[in-house]
DRENDO-851925 format. One record per atom (N, C-alpha, C, CB): residue number from 1; atom name; x, y, z. Coordinates in nm, 3 decimals. Each point is the difference from the previous one (the first is absolute). Glycine has a CB too. Layout:
<marmis>
pos,site,u,v,w
NUM,CA,X,Y,Z
...
</marmis>
This chain:
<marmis>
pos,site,u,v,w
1,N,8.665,4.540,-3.976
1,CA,-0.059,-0.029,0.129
1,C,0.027,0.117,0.094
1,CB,0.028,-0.250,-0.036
2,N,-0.142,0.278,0.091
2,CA,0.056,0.175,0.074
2,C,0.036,-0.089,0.176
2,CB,-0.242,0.278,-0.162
3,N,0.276,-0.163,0.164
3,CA,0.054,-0.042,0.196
3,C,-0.052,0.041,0.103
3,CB,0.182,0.003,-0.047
4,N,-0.167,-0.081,0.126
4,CA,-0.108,0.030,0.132
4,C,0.078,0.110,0.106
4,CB,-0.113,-0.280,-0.005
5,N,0.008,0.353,0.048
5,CA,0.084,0.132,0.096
5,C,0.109,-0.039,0.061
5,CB,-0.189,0.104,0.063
6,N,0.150,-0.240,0.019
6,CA,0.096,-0.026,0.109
6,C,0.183,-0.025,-0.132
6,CB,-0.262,-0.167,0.252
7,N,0.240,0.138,-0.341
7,CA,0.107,-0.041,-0.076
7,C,0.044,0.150,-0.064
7,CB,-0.089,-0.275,-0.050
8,N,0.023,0.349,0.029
8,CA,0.075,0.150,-0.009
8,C,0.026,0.053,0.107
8,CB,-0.094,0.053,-0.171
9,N,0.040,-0.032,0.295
9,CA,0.054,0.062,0.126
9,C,0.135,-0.073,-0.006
9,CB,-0.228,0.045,0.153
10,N,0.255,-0.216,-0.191
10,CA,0.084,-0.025,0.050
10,C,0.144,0.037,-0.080
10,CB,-0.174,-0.153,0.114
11,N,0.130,0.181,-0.207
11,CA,0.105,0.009,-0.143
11,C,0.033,0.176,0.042
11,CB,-0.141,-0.214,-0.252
12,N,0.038,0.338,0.310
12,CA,0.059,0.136,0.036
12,C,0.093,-0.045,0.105
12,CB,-0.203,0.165,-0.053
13,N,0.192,-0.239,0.178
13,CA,0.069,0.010,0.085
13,C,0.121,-0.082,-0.021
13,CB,-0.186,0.064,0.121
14,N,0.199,-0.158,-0.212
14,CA,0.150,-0.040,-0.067
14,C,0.087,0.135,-0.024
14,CB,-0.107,-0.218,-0.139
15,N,0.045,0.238,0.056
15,CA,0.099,0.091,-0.108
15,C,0.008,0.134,0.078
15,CB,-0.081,-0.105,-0.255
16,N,-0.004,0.175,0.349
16,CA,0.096,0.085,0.076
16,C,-0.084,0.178,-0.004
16,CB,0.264,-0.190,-0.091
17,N,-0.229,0.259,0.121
17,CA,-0.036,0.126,-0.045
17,C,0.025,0.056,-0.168
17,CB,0.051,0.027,0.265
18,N,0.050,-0.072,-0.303
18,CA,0.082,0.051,-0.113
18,C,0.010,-0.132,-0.115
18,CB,0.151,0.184,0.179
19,N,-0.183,-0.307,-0.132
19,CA,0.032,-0.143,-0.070
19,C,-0.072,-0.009,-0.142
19,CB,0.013,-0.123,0.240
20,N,-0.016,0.082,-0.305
20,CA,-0.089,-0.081,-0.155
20,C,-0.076,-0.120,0.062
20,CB,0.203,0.039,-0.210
21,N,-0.290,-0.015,0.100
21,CA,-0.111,-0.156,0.042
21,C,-0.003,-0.024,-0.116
21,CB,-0.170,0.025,0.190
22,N,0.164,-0.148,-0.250
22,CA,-0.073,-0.029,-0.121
22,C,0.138,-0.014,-0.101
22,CB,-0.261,0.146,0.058
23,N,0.404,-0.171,0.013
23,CA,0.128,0.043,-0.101
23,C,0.005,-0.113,-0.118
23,CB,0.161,0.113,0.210
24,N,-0.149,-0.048,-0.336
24,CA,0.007,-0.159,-0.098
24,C,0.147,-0.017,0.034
24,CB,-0.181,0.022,-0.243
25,N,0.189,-0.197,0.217
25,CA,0.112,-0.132,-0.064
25,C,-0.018,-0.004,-0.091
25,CB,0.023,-0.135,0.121
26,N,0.038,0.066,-0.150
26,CA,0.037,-0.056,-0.154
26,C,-0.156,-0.093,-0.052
26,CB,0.330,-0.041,0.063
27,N,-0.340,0.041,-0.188
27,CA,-0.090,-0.133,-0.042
27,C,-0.158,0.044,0.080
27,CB,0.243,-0.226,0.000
28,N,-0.278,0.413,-0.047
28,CA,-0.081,0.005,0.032
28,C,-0.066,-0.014,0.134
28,CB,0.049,-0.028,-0.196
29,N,0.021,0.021,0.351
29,CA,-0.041,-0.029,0.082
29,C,0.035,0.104,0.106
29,CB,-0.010,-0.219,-0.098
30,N,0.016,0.226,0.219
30,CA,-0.059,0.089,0.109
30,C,0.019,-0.047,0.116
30,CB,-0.153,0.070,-0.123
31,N,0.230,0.028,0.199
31,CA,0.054,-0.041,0.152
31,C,-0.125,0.071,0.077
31,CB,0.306,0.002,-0.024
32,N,-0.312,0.001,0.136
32,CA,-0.084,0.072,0.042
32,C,0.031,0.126,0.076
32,CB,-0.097,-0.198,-0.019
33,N,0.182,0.208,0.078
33,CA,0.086,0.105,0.091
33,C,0.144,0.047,-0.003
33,CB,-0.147,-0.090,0.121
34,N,0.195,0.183,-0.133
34,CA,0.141,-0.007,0.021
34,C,0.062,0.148,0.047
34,CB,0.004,-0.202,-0.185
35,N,0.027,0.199,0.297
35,CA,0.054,0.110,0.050
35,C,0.048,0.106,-0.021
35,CB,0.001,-0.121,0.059
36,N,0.041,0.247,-0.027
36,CA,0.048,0.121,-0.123
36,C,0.134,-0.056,-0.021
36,CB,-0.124,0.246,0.074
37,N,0.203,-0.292,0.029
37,CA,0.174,-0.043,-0.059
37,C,-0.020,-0.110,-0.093
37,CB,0.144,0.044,0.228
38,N,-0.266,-0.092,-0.200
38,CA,0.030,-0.166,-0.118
38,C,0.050,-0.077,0.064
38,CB,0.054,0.070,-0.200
39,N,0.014,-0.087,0.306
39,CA,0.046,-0.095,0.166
39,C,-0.120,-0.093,0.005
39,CB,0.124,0.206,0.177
40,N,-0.219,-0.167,-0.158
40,CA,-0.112,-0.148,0.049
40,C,-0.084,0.014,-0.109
40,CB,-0.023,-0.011,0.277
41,N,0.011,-0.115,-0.315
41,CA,-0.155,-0.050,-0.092
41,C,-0.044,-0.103,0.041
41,CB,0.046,0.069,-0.196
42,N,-0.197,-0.010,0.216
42,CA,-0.131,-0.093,0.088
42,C,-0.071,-0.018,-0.107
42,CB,-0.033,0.092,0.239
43,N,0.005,-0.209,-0.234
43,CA,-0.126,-0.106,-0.087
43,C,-0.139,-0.066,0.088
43,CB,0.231,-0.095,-0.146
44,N,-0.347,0.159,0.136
44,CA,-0.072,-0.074,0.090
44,C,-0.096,-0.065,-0.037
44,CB,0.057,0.124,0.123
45,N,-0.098,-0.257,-0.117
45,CA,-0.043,-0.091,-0.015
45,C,-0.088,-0.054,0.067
45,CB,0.151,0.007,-0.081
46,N,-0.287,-0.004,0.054
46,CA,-0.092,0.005,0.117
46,C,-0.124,-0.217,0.039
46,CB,-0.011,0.402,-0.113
47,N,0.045,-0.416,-0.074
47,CA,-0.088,-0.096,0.004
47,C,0.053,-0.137,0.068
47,CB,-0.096,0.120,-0.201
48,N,0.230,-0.173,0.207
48,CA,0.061,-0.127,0.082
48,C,-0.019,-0.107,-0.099
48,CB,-0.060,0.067,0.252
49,N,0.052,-0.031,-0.374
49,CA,0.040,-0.119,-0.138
49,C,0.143,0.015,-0.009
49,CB,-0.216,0.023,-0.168
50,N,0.262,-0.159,0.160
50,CA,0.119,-0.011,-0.008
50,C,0.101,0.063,-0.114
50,CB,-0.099,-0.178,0.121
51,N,0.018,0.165,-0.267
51,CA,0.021,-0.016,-0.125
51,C,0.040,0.142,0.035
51,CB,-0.150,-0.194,-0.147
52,N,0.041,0.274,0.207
52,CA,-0.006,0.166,-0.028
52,C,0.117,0.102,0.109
52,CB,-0.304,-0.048,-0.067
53,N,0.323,-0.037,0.151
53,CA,0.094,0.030,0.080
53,C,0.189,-0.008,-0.006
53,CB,-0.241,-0.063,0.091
54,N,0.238,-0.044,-0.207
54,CA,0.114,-0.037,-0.080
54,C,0.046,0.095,-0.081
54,CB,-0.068,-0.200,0.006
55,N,-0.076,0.255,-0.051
55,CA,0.028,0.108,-0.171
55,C,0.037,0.133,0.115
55,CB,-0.245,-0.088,-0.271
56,N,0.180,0.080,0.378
56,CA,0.038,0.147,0.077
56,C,0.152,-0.017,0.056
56,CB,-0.268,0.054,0.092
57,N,0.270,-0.115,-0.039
57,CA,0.193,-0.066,0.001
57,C,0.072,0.013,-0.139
57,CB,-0.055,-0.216,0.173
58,N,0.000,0.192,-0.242
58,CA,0.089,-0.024,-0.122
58,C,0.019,0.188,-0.026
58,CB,-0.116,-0.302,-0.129
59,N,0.001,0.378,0.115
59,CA,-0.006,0.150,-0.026
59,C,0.093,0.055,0.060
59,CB,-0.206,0.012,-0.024
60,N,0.227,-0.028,0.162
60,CA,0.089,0.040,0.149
60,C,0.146,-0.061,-0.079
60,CB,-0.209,-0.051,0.273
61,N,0.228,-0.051,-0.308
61,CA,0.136,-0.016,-0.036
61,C,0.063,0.036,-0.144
61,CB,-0.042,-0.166,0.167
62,N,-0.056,0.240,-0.254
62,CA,0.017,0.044,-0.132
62,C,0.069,0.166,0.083
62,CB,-0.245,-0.169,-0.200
63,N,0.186,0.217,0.294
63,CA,0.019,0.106,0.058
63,C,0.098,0.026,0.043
63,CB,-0.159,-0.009,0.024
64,N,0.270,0.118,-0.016
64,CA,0.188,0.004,0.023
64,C,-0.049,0.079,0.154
64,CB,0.189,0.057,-0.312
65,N,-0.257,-0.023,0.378
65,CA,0.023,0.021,0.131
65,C,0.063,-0.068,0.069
65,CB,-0.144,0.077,-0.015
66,N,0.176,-0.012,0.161
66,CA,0.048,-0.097,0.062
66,C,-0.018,-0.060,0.116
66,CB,0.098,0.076,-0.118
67,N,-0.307,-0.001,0.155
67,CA,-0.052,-0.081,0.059
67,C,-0.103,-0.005,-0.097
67,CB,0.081,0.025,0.230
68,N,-0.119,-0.161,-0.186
68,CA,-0.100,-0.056,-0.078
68,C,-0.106,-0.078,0.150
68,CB,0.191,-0.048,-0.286
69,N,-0.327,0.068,0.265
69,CA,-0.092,0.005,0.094
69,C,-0.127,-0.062,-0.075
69,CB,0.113,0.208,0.132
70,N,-0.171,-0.351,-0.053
70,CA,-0.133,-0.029,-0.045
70,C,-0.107,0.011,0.093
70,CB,0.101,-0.132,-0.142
71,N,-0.186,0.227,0.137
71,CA,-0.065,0.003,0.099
71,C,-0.160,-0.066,-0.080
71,CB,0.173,0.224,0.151
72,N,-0.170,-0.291,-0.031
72,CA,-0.128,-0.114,-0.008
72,C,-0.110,0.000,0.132
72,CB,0.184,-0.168,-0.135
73,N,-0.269,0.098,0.131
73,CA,-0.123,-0.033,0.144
73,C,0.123,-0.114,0.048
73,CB,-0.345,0.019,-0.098
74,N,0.319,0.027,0.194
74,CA,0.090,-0.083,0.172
74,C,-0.029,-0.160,-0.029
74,CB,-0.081,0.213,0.241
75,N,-0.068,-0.275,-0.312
75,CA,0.044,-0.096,-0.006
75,C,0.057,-0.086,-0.133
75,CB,-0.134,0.045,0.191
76,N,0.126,0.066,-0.238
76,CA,0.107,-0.103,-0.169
76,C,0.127,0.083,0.035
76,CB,-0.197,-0.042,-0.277
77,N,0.305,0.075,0.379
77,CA,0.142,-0.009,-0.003
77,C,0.060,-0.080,0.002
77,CB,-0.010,0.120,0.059
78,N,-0.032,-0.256,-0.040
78,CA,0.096,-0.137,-0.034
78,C,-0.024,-0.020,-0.147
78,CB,-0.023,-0.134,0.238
79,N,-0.060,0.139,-0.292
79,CA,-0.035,0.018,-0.135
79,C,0.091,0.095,-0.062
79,CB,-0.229,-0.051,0.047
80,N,0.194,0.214,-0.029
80,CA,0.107,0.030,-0.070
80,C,0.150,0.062,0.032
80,CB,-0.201,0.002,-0.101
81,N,0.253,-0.061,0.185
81,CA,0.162,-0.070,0.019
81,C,0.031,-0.086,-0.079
81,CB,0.002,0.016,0.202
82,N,-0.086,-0.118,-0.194
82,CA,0.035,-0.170,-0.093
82,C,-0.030,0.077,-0.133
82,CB,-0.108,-0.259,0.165
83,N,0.073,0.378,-0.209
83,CA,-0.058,0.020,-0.156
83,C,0.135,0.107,-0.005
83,CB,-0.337,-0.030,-0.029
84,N,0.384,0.112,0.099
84,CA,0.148,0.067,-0.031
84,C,0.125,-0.128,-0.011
84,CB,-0.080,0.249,0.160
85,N,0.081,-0.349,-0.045
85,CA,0.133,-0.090,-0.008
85,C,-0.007,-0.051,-0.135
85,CB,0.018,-0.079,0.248
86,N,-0.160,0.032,-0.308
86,CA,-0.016,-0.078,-0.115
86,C,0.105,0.112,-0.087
86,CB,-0.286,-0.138,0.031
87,N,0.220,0.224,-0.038
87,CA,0.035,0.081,-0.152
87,C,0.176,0.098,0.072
87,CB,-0.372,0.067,-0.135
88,N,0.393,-0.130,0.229
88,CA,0.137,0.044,0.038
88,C,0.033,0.175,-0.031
88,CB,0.073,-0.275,-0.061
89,N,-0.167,0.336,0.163
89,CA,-0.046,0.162,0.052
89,C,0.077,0.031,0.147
89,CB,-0.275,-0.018,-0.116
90,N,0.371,0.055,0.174
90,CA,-0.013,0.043,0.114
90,C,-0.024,0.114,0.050
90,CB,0.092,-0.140,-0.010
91,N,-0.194,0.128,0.089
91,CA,-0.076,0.106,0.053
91,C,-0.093,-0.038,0.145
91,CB,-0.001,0.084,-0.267
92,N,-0.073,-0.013,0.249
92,CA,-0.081,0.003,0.166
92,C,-0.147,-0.004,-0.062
92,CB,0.178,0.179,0.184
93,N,-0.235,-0.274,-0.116
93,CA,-0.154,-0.057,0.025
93,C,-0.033,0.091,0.069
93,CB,-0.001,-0.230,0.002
94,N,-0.128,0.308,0.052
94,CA,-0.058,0.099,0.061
94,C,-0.166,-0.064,0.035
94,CB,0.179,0.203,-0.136
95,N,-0.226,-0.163,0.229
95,CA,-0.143,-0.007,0.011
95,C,-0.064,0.142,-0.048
95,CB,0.024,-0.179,0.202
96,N,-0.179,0.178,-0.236
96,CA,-0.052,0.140,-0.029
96,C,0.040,0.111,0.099
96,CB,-0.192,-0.115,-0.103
97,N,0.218,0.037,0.200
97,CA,-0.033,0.163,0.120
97,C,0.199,0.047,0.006
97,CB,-0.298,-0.119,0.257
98,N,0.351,-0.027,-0.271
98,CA,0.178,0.044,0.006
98,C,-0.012,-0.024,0.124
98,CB,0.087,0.191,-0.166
99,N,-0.145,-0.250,0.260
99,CA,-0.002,-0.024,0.138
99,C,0.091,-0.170,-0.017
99,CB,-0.280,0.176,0.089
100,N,0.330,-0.209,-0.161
100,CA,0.046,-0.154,-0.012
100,C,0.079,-0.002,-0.127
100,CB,-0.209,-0.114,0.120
101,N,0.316,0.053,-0.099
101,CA,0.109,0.010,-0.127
101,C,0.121,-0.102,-0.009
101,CB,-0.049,0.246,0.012
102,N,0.064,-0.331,-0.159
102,CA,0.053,-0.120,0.034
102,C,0.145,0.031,-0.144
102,CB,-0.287,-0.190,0.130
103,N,0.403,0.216,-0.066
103,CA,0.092,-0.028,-0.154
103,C,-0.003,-0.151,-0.041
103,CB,0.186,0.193,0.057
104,N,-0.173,-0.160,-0.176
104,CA,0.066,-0.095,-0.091
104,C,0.094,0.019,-0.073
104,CB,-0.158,-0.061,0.002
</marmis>
């Protein structure tokens, strides 16, 4: 499934001047961002399915950083908070723009 601009602009401006996009996990799978120190990994998640927002929590907590960041649309952040507490992730909820930000 290819990705929509707004979801790559958002995945360059994660990861930084110097960052990785696209870093594999384990079991075949793929973070989306992660900084040049490896300090923050961002997962962004655009559609507000629950199921799919869980597996992006779950990616974020396979991940040894030691921030961990879901950035989502402003209105599925209660969504995915309740999808990090589930899969027991702590990290920070984000809106697209980073203008709004909720720990968990």
């Amino acid at each position: 499934m290819s990705k929509t601009q707004s979801h790559i602009r958002a995945q360059s401006k994660a990861a930084g001047k110097e960052g990785k996009q696209e870093v594999s996990l384990s079991r075949n799978r793929r973070l989306d961002a992660v900084t040049k120190s490896g300090s923050r990994a961002t997962e962004i998640e655009r559609s507000g399915n629950p199921k799919l927002l869980e597996k992006a929590a779950q990616r974020l907590g396979d991940r040894r950083s030691s921030q961990k960041v879901l950035q989502v649309p402003q209105s599925d952040m209660g969504l995915a908070a309740a999808a990090m507490r589930k899969k027991e992730v702590h990290g920070t909820v984000k809106n697209m723009s980073g203008s709004k930000r909720r720990s968990v």
